[in-house]
FIMAR-510904 format. One record per residue (C-alpha): residue number from 1; residue in three letters; y, z, x. Coordinates in steps of 0.1 Angstrom, whole numbers, plus 5000, padded with zeros to 4 digits. Layout:
<atoms>
<atom k="NUM" r="ALA" py="Y" pz="Z" px="X"/>
...
</atoms>
This chain:
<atoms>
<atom k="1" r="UNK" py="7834" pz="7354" px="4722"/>
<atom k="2" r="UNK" py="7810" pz="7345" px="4698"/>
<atom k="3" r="UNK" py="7792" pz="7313" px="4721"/>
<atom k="4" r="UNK" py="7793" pz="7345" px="4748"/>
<atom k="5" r="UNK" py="7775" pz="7371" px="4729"/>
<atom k="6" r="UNK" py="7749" pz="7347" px="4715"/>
<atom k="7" r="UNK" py="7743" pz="7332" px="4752"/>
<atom k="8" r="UNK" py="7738" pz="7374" px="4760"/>
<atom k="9" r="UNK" py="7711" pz="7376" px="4732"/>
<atom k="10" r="UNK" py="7693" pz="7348" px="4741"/>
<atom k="11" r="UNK" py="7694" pz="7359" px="4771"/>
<atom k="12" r="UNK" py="7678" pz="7394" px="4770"/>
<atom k="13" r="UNK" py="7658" pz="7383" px="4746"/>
<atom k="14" r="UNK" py="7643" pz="7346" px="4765"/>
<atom k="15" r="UNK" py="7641" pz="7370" px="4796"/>
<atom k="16" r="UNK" py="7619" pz="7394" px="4775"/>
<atom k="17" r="UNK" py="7594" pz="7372" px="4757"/>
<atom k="18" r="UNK" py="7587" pz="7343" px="4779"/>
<atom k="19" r="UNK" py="7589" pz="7365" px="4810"/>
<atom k="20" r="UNK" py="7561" pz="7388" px="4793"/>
<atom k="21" r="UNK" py="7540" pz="7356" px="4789"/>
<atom k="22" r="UNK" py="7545" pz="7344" px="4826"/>
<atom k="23" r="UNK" py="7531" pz="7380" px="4834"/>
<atom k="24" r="UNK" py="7507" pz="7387" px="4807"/>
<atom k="25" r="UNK" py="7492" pz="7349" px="4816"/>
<atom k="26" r="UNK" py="7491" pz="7359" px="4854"/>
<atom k="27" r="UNK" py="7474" pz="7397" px="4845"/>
<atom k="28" r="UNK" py="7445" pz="7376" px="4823"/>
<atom k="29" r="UNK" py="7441" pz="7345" px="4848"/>
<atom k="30" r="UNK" py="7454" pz="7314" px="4832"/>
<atom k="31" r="UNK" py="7453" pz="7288" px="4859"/>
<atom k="32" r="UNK" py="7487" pz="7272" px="4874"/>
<atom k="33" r="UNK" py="7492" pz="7235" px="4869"/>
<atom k="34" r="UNK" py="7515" pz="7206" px="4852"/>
<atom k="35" r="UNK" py="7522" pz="7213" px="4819"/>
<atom k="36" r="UNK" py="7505" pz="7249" px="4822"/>
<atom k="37" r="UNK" py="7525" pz="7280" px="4806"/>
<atom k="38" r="UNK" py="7539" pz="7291" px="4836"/>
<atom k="39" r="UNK" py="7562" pz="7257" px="4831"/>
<atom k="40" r="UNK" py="7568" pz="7256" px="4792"/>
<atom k="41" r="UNK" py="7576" pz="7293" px="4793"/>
<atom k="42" r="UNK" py="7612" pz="7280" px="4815"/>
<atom k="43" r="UNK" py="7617" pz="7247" px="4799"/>
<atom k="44" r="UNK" py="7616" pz="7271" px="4762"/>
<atom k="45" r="UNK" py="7637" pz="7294" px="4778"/>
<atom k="46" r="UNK" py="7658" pz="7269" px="4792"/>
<atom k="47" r="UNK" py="7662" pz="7255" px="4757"/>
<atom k="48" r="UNK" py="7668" pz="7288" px="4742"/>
<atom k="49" r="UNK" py="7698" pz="7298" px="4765"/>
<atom k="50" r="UNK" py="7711" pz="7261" px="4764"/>
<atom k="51" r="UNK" py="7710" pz="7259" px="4725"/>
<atom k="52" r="UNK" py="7725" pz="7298" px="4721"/>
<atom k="53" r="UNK" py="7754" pz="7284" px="4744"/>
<atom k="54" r="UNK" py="7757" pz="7250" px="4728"/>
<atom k="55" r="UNK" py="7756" pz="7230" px="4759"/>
<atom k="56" r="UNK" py="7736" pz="7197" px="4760"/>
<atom k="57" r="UNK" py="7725" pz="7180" px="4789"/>
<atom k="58" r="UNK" py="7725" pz="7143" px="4798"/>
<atom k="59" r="UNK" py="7703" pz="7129" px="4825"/>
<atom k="60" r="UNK" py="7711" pz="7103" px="4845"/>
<atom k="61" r="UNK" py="7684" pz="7086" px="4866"/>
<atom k="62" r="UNK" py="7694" pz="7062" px="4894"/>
<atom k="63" r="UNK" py="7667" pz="7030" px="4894"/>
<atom k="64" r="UNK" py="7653" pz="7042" px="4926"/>
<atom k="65" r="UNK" py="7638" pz="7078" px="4912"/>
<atom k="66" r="UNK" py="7600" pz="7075" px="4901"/>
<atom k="67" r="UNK" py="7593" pz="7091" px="4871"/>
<atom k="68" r="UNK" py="7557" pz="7106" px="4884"/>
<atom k="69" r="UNK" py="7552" pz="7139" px="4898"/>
<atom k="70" r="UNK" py="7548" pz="7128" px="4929"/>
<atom k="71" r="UNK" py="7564" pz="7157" px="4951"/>
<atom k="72" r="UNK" py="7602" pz="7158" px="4961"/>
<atom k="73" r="UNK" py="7627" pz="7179" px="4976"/>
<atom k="74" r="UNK" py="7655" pz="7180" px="4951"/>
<atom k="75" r="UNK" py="7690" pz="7191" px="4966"/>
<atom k="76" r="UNK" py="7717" pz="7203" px="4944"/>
<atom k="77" r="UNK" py="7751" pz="7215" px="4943"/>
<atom k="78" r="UNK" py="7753" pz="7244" px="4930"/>
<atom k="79" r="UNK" py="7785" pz="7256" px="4909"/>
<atom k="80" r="UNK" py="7774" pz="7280" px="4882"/>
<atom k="81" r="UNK" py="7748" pz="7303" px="4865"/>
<atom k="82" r="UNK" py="7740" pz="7274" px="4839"/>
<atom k="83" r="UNK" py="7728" pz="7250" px="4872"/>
<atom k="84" r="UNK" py="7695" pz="7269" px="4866"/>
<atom k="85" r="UNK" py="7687" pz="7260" px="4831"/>
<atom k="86" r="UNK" py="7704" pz="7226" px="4831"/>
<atom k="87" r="UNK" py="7679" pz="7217" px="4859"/>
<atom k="88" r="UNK" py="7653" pz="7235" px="4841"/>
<atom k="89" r="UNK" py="7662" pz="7212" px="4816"/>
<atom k="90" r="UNK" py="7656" pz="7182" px="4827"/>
<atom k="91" r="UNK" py="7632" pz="7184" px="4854"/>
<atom k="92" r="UNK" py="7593" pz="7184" px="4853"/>
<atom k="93" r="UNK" py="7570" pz="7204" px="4876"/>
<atom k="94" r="UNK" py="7588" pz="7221" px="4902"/>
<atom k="95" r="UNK" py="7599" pz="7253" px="4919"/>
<atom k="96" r="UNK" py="7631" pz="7270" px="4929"/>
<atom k="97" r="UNK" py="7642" pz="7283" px="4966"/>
<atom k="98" r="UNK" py="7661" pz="7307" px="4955"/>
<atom k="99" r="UNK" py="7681" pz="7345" px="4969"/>
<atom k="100" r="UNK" py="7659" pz="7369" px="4972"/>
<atom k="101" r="UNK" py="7686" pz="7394" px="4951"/>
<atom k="102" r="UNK" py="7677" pz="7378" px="4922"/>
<atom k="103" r="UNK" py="7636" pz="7396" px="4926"/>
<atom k="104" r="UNK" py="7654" pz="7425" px="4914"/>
<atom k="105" r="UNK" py="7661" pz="7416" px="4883"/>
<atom k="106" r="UNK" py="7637" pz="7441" px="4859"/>
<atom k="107" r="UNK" py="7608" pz="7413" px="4848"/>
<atom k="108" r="UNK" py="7629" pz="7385" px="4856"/>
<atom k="109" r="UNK" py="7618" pz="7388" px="4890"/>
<atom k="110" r="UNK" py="7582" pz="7393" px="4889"/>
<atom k="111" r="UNK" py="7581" pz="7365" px="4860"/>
<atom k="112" r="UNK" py="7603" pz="7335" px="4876"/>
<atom k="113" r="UNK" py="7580" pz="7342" px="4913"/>
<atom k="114" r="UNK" py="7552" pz="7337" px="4882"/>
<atom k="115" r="UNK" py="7568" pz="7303" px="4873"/>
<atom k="116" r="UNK" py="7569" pz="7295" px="4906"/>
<atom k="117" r="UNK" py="7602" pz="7305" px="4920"/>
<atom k="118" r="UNK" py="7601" pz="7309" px="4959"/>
<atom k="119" r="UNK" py="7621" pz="7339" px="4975"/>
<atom k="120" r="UNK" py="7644" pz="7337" px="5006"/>
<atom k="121" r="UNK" py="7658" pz="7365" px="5026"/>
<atom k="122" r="UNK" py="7688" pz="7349" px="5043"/>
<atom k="123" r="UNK" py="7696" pz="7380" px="5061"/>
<atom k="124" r="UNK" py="7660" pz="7382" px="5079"/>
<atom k="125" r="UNK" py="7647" pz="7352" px="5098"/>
<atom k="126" r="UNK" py="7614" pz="7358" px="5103"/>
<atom k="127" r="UNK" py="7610" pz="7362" px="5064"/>
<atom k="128" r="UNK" py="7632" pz="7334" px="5055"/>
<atom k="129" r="UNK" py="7611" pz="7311" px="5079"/>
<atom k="130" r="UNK" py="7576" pz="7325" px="5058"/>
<atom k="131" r="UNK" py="7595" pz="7315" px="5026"/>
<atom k="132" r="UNK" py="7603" pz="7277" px="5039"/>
<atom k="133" r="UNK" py="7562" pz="7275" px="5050"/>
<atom k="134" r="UNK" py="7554" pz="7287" px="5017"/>
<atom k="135" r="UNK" py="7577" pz="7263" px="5002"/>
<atom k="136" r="UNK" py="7562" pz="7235" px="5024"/>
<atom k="137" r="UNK" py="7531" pz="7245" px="5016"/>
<atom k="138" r="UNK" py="7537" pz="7238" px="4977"/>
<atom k="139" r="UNK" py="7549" pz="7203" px="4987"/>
<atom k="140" r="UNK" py="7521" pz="7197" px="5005"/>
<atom k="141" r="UNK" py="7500" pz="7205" px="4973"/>
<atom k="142" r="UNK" py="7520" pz="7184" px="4951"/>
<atom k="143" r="UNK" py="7544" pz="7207" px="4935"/>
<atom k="144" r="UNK" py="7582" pz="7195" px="4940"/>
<atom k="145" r="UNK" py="7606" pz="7220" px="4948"/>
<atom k="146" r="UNK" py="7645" pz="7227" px="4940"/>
<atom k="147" r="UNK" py="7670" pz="7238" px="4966"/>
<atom k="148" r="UNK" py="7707" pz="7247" px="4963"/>
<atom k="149" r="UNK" py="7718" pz="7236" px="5002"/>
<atom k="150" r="UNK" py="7756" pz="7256" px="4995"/>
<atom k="151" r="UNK" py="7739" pz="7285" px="4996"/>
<atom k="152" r="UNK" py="7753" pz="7305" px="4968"/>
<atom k="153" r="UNK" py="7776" pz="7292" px="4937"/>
<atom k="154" r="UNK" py="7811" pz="7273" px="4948"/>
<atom k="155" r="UNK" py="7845" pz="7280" px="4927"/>
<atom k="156" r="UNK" py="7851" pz="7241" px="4921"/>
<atom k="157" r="UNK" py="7830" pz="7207" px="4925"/>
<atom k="158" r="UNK" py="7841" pz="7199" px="4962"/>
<atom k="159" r="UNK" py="7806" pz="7203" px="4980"/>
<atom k="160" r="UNK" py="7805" pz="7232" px="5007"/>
<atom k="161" r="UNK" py="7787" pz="7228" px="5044"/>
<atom k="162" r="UNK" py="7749" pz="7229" px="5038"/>
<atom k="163" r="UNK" py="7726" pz="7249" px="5054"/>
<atom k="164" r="UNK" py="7697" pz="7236" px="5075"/>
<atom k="165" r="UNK" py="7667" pz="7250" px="5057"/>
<atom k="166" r="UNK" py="7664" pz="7225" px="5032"/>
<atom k="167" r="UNK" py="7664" pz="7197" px="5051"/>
<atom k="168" r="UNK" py="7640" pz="7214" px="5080"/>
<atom k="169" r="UNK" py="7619" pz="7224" px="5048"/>
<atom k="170" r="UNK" py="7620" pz="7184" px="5035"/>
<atom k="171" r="UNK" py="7608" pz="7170" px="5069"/>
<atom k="172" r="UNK" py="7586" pz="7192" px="5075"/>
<atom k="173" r="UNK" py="7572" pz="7185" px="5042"/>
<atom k="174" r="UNK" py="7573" pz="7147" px="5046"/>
<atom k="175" r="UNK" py="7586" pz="7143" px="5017"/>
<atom k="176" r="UNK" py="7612" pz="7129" px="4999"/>
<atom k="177" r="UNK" py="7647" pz="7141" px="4991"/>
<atom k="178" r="UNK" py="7664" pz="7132" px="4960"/>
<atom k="179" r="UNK" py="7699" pz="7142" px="4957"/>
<atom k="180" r="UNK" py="7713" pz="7155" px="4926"/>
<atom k="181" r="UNK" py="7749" pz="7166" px="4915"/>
<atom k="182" r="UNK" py="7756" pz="7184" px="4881"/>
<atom k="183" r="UNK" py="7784" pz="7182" px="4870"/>
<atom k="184" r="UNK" py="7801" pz="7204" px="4838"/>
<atom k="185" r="UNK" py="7786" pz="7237" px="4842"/>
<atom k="186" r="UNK" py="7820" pz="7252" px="4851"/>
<atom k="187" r="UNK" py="7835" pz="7249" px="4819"/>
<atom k="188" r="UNK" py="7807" pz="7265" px="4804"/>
<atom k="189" r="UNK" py="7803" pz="7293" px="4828"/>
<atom k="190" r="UNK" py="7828" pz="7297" px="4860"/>
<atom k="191" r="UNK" py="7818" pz="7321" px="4888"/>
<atom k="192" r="UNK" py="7830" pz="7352" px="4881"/>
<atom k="193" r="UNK" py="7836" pz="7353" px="4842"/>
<atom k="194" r="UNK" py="7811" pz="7368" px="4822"/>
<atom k="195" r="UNK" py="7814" pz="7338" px="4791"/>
<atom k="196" r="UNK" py="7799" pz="7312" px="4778"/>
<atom k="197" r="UNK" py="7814" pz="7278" px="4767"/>
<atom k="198" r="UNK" py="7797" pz="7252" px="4745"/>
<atom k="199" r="UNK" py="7799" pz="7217" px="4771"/>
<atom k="200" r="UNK" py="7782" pz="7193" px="4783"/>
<atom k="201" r="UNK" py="7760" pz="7189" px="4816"/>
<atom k="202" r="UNK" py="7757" pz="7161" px="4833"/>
<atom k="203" r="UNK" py="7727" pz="7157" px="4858"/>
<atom k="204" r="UNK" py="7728" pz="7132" px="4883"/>
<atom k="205" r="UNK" py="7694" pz="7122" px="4899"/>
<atom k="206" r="UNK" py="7705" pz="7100" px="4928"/>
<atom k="207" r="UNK" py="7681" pz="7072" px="4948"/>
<atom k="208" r="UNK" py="7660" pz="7093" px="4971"/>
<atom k="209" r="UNK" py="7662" pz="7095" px="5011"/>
<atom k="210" r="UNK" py="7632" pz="7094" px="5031"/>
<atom k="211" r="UNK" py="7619" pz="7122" px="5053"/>
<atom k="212" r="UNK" py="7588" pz="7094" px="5070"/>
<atom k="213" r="UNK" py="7592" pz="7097" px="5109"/>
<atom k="214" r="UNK" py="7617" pz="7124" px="5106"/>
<atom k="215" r="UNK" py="7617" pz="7155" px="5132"/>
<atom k="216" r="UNK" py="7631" pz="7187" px="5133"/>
<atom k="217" r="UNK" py="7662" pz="7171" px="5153"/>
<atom k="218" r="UNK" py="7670" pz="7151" px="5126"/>
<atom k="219" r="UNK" py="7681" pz="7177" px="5104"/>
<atom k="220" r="UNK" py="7717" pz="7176" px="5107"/>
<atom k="221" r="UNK" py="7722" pz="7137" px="5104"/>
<atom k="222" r="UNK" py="7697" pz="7141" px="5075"/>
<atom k="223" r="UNK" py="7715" pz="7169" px="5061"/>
<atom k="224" r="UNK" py="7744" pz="7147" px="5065"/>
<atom k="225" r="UNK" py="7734" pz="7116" px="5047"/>
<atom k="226" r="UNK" py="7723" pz="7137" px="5017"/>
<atom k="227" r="UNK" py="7759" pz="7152" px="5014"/>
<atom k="228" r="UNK" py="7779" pz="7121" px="5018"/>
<atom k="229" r="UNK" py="7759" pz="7102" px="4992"/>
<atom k="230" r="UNK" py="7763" pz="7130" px="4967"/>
<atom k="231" r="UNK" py="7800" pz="7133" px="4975"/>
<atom k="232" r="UNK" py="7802" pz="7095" px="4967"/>
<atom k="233" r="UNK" py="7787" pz="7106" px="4930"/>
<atom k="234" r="UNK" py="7816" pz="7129" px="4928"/>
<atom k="235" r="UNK" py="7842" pz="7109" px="4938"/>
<atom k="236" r="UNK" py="7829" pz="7077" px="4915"/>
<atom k="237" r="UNK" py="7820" pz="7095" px="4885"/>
<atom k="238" r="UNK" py="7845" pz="7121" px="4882"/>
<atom k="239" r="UNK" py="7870" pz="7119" px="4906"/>
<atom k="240" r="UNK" py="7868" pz="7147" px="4925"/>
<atom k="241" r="UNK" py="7890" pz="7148" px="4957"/>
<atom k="242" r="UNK" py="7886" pz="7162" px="4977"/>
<atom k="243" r="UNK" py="7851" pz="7160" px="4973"/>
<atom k="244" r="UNK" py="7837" pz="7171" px="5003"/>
<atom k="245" r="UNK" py="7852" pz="7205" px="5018"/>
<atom k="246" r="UNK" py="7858" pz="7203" px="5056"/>
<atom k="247" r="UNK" py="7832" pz="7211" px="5086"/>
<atom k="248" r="UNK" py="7857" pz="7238" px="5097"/>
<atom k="249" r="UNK" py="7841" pz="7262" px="5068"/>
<atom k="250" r="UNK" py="7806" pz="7260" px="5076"/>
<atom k="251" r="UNK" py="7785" pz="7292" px="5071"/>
<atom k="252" r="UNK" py="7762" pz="7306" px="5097"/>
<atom k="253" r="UNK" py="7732" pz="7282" px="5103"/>
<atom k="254" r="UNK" py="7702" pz="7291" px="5083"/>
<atom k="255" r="UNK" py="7675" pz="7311" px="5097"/>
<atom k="256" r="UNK" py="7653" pz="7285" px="5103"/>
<atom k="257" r="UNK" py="7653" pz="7274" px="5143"/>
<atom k="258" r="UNK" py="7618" pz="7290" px="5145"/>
<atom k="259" r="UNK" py="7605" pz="7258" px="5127"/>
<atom k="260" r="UNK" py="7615" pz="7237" px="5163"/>
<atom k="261" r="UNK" py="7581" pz="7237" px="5172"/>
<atom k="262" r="UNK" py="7561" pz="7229" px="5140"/>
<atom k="263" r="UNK" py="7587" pz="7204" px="5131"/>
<atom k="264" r="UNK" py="7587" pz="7183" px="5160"/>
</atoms>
């Protein structure tokens, strides 16, 4: 109870100050860029709900993953609330896809969009297909971008179907994907409990798949390739098994087939 109510401080109180800087920084014009406030403000908040919790995170880097800022799609499992600071953690430079329910959120909202959090509506296509440009368009610039392909946050480490998006969004990008797989944010914090659990996280940055040449058809055997190769991960490291969960679950396709003609 203790590691819980401390997590809940840090987090009003993270939410409150660094969000008021995000804003306060966007209100007076402080310029976007690496290493510019609207990044430290979530790697210090980051820190701050990570530290309250007392989780640390380990990184592990496969040979193959520059360490430059070159831009990247990064696709992640997604298992827990704590994915977000965990990644937060440990990567430099880059912007969240994320459910558009979480805008709501009085100031978090308006300060992680500051920080460079991208919105999707997943029940309206047309608007999910502007947040994927927009995302594209960051890429483009040179900003790398995080995307959970599950969808929302899974009940155990088997990897759910993904969803196209992310993979239409990587080739029409052109660039590439690295796959990652955390692993130990569900002993810290489950889906659906309201604690937190002091841990550890681990953070698997795996060798990166290229989106050169790709087309809009080759989403699926894209999507595909990043999926397996995490599921490996799972199964080496930590023995999960089943560590894919079958095809016969797959959620709706993402609202995305209005990218066909851009794409290919």
């Amino acid at each position: 109870m203790f590691r819980t109510a401390l997590t809940t401080i840090a987090l009003l109180l993270g939410t409150l100050i660094f969000g008021s800087i995000v804003l306060i920084s966007q209100l007076i014009g402080v310029p976007q860029g690496p290493n510019s406030i609207y990044e430290k403000c979530p790697r210090w908040w980051a820190w701050w709900l990570l530290k309250a919790a007392g989780v640390k995170v380990v990184l592990h880097r496969a040979p193959g993953v520059p360490t430059d800022l070159s831009p990247r799609v990064y696709i992640a499992n997604h298992v827990s609330w704590f994915d977000i600071p965990s990644m937060i953690n440990v990567l430099p430079h880059y912007g969240f896809v994320a459910k558009r329910e979480l805008e709501k959120i009085p100031l978090f909202g308006p300060a992680a969009r500051g920080a460079g959090v991208i919105y999707i509506d997943r029940e309206n296509r047309k608007a999910a297909f502007g947040a994927y440009e927009d995302a594209a368009r960051k890429i483009r610039d040179g900003r790398s971008v995080l995307v959970y392909p599950e969808g929302t946050r899974g009940e155990a480490y088997a990897l759910r179907p993904f969803k196209k998006g992310p993979f239409v969004l990587a080739i029409g990008s052109g660039a590439p994907i690295v796959p990652v797989v955390i692993h130990g944010t569900i002993e810290v914090n489950p889906r659906g409990e309201f604690r937190a659990s002091p841990g550890t996280v681990h953070v698997h940055l795996l060798d990166p798949i290229p989106t050169d040449g790709l087309t809009y058809d080759d989403r699926d055997a894209l999507g595909e390739r990043v999926r397996e190769r995490m599921a490996e991960c799972l199964r080496t490291e930590y023995g999960v098994n089943p560590a894919l969960v079958s095809r016969e679950a797959r959620p709706a396709a993402a609202p995305v087939d209005s990218l066909r003609t851009q794409n290919s």
